[in-house]
TIGU-296844 format. One record per residue: x, y, z of N, C-alpha, C in turn. Coordinates in steps of 0.2 Angstrom, whole numbers, plus 5000, padded with zeros to 4 digits. Layout:
BEGIN
XYZXYZXYZ
...
This chain:
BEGIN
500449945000500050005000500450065000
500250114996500650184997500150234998
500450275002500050355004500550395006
500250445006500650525008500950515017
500450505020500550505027500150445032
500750405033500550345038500450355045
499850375050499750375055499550335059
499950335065499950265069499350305074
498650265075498450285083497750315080
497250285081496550325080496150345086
496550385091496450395096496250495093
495950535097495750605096496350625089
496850615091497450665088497550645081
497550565083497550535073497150545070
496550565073495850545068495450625068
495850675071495750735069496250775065
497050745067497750735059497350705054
497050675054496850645048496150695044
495850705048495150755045495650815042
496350855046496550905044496850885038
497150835038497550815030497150805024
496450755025495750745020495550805018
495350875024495250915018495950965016
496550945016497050995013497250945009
496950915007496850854999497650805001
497750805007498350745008498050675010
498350625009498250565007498650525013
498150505019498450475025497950385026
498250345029497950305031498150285039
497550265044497750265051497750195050
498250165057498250115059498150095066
497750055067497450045075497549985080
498149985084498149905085497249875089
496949925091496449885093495549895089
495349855093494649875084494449945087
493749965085493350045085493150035093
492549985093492349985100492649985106
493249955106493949975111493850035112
494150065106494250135105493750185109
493450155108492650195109492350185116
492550135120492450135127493050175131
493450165129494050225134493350305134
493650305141493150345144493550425147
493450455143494250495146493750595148
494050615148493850705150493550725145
493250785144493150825138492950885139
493250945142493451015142493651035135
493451065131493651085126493951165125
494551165124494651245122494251285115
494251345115493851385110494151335100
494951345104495551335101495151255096
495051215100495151145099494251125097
493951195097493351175096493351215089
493551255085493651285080493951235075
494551205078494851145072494351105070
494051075075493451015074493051055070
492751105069492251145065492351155060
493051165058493351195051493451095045
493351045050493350985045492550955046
492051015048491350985047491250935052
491450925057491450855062491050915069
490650955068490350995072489550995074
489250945071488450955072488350915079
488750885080488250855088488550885093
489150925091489650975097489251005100
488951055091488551105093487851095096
487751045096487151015098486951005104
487450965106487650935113488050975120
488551005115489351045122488751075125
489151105132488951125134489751185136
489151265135489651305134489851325145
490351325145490451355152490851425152
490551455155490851525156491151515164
491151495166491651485172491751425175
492151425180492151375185492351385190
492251325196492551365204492951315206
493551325212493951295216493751305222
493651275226493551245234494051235236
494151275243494651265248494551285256
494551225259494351235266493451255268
493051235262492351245264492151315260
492751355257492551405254492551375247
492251425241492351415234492151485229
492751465226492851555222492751525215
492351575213492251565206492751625200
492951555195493651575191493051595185
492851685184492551695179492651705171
492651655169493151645162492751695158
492251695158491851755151492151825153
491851835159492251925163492951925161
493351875163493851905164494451895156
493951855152494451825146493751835139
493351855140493051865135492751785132
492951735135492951675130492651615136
492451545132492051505138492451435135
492351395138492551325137491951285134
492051205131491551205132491651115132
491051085136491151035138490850965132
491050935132490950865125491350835125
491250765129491550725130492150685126
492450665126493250655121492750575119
492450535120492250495117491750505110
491250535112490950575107491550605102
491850675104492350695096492550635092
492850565096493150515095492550495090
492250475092491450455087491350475082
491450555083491150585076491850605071
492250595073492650575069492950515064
492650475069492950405065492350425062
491650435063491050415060491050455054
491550505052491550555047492050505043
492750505045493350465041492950405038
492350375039492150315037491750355032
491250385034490750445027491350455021
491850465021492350515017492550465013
492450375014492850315012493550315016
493850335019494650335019494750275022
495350265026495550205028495950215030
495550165036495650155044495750075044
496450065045496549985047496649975055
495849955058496049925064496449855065
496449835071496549765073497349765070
497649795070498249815066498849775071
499149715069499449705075500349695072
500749705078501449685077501749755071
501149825074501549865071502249885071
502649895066503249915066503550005061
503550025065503950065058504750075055
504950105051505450055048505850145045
506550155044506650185038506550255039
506350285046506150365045506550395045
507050395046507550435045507950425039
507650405035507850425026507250445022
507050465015506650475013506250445008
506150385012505750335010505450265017
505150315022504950285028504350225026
504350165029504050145029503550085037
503150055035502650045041502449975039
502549905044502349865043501849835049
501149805046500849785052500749715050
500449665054499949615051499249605055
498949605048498349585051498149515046
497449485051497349435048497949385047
498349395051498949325052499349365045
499349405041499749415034499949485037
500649495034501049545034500949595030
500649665031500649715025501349785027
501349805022501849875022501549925018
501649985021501250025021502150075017
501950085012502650145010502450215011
502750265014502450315015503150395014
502850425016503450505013503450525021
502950515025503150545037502350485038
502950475042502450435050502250485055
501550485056501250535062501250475069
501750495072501150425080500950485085
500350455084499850465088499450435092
499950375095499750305095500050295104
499850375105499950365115500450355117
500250365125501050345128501350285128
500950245129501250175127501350145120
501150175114501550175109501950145106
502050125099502750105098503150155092
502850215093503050265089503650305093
503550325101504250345103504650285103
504350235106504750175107505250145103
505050185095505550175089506050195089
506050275093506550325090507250295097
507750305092508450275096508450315102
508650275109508650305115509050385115
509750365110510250435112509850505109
509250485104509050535100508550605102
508350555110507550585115507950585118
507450655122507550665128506950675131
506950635139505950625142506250665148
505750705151505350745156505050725157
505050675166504350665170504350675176
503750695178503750675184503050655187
502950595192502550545193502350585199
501650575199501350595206501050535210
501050555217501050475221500450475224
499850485219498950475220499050465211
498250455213497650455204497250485207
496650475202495950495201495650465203
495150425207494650375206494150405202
493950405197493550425193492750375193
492150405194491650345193490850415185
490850365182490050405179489750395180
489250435179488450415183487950435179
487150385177486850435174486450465180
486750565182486150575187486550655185
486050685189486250785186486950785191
487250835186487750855190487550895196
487950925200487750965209487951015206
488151045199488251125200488051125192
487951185188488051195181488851205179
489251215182489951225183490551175184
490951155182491651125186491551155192
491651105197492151125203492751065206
493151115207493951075210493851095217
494051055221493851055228494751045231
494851065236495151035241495151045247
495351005250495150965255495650955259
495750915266496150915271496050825269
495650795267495550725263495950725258
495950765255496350765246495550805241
495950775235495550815230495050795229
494450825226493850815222493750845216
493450835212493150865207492650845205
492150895203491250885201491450905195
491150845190490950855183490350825179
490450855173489850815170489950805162
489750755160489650745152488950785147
488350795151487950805149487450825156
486850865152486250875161486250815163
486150755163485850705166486550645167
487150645164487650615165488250655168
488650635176488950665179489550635180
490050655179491050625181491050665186
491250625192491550635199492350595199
492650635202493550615205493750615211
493950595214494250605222494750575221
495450605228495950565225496350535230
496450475227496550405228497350395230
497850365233498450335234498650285229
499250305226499350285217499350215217
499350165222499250085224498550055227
497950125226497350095228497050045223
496450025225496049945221495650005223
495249985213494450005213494249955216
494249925216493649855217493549885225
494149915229493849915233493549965237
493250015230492750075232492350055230
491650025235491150015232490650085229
490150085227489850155225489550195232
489350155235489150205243489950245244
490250205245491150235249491250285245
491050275238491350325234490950405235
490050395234489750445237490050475242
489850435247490150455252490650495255
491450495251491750535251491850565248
491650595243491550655237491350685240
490550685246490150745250490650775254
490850715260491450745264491950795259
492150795255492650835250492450905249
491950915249491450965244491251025249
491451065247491051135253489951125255
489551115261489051095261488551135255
488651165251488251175246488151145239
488851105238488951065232488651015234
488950975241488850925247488150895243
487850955247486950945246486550905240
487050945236486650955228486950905226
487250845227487450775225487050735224
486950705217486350665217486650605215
486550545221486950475219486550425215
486750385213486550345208486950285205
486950215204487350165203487750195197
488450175199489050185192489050135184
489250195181489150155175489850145172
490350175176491150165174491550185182
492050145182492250165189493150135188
493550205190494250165185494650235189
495450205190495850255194496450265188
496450345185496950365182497450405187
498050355185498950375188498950475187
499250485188499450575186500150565185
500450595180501050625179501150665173
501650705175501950745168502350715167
502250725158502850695156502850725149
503550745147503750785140504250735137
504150735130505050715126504850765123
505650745121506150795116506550795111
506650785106506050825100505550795099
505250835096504450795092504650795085
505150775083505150735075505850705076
505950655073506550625070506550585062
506850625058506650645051506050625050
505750595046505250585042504550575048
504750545054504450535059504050595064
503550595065503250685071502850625076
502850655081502650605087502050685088
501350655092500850705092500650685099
500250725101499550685108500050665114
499650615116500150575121500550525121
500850525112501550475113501750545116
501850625115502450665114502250685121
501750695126501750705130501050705135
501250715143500650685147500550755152
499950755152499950835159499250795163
499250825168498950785174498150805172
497750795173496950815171496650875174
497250895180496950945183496651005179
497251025173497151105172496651075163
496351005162496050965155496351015148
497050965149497351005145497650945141
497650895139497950835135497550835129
496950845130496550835122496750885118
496650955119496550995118497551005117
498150985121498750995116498850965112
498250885113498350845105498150885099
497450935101497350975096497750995092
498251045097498851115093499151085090
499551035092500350975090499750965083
499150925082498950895075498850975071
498551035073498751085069499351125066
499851105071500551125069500851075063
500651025062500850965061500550985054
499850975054499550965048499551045042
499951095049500051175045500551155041
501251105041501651095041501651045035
501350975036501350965029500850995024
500451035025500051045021500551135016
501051135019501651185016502051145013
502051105014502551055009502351025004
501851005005501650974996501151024993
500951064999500551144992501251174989
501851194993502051244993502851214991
502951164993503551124992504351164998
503851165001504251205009504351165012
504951145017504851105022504951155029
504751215027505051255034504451235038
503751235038503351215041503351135048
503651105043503951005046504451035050
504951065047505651095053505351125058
504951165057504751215065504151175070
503951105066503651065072503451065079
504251055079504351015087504351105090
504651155088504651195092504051225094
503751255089503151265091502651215094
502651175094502251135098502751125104
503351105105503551095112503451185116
503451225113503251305116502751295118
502051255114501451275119501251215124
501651165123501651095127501851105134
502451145135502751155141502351215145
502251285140501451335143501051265148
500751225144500351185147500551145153
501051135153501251065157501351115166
501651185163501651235170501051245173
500451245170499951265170499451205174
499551165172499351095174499951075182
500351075181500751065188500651105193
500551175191500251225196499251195200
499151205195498551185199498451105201
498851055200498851005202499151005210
499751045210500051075216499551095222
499051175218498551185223498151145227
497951105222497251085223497351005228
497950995226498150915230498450915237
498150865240498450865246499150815247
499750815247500250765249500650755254
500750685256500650635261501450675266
501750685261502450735261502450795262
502050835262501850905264502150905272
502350975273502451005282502051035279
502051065288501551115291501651195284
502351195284502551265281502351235274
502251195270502151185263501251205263
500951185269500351165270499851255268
500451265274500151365275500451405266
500751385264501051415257500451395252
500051325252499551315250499051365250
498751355258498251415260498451475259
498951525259499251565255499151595249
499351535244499051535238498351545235
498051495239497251505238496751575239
497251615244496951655248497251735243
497651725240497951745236497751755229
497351715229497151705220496451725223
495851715229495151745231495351815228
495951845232495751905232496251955225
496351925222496751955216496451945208
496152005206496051995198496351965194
497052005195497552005191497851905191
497951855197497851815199497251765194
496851785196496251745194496351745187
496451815182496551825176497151785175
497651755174498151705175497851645175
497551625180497151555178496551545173
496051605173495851595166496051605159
496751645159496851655151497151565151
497351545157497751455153497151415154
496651425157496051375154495551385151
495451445147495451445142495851425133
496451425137496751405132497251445129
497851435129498551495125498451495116
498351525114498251535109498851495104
498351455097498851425092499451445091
């Protein structure tokens, strides 16, 4: 098989790389090692930047966004039973907007399949080969037979565990991480959320967070020690502790109901360095990981697949490769914005086991710091709303 652009991972970033390059008439096929409904069951965040909601609009993958999102003009943090409200419209002129990262996932395969293109799930023993000369190539098999895919640049987009970093020779990368010692317990519910709004909670228990998919479908988090067992939060336990978490007016407004997913995400940061080795562009969460606090992973999978697709799409209109060469930087500029942004409020908002009394008060300090500062709150809402393309 031959095509312009081999993409490993049908995960948000490939399958929105792929809508940018279908309509700038470039010729991509994605490879999946696992089938659709896999795909389709990862259960992940969906805070949308303006930014990230604009891309999807511009490939026609917008009708049930607009249909469904749900716009937010703000959100609040809790601390100590208080809760201040981060007014994103007032203070940035712009709103977020909420639609679940399963859905985009949806209606974009559901478009890439409308378009005819081709998507090879079940994709197994991927290999890529060659990218560092300029004649890269991809070999998977499926069906027990071996195919090769010839191509001009390999995209992976194919996650952290991926075989697209995994390719690139160890002396080549360079990784930034750092692991945090809780997760999420995350559980879904179909039942209303307790506020119209996000709220991030902290607590002298650790963190919470009230969210939602939809009016009637709601995502809760508390946080958990990085070696907990779901199994061993039943659904009451889990109730239960979310209230305790919550200043008594979220508390209240808590409507519980049997879980329809219940699952504990690790937290860490983590960045490589570069994001191209020749022919090869790593995007999404092969290139890098931010914690959920500040819901910023989809949404840099956005910019990375717009730099990327600004880039080849200069090359073969224009027969430029400056676009491909400025990659990694422009995209590692808005990665690291992010990764600051997300570390800081992971910091606020988290309680750790490691904390003194003096780390404890610099927290409440903080918090009390940002109540009463414009300029403060304006800082938190330009970065979640989103740093500009």
């Amino acid at each position: 098989m031959r095509t312009q652009v081999a993409i490993i991972g049908s995960g948000p970033a490939g399958l929105l790389l792929g809508a940018l390059l279908h309509k700038a008439g470039i010729d991509a096929v994605i490879l999946e090692r696992k089938d659709r409904d896999y795909v389709l069951s990862r259960i992940r965040a969906g805070v949308l930047e303006q930014g990230a909601v604009d891309l999807i609009t511009s490939v026609g993958v917008d009708t049930r966004l607009k249909a469904e999102g749900l716009p937010h003009a703000g959100f609040s943090m809790g601390f100590a039973n208080r809760r201040l409200r981060i007014d994103l419209a007032g203070l940035t002129g712009q709103h977020v907007t909420v639609y679940g990262q399963t859905e985009i996932t949806r209606d974009l395969m559901d478009a890439r399949l409308a378009h005819g293109l081709t998507t090879v799930y079940n994709a197994e023993d991927v290999a890529l080969h060659d990218f560092d000369s300029a004649k890269p190539r991809v070999t998977y098999v499926e069906g027990g037979v071996t195919h090769e895919i010839v191509c001009d640049f390999i995209a992976g987009c194919d996650g952290f565990h991926g075989i697209s970093r995994a390719s690139v020779p160890s002396g080549a990368i360079s990784l930034f991480e750092k692991v945090y010692p809780f997760g999420w317990l995350g559980l879904l519910a179909d039942v209303p959320p307790c506020d119209h709004e996000l709220i991030y909670a902290n607590h002298p228990r650790g963190f919470a967070l009230c969210s939602m998919r939809s009016p009637t479908r709601s995502r809760y988090y508390v946080q958990v020690g990085a070696d907990e067992d779901v199994a061993a939060w039943s659904d009451t336990r889990f109730w239960d502790e979310l209230r305790r978490r919550l200043d008594p007016e979220a508390a209240a407004a808590v409507t519980t109901g049997p879980s329809i997913e219940k699952s504990i995400a690790p937290l860490r940061s983590f960045v490589a360095e570069p994001l191209r080795f020749g022919r090869l562009f790593l995007a999404g969460d092969a290139a890098h990981i931010v914690p959920p606090t500040g819901a910023k992973g989809l949404n840099l999978a956005a910019s990375d697949v717009h730099y990327l697709a600004e880039g080849l799409r200069e090359y073969y209109r224009d027969n430029s490769e400056a676009g491909i060469n400025a990659y990694s930087a422009r995209a590692l500029d808005r990665i690291w914005k992010a990764e600051r942004f997300s570390w800081t409020l992971t910091m606020l908002l988290h309680r750790f086991d490691s904390m003194n009394p003096f780390e404890q008060r610099m927290q409440e300090a903080d918090f009390r710091y940002l109540e009463n500062s414009r300029a403060a709150q304006t800082t938190i809402a330009e970065n979640y709303i989103g740093l500009p393309f």
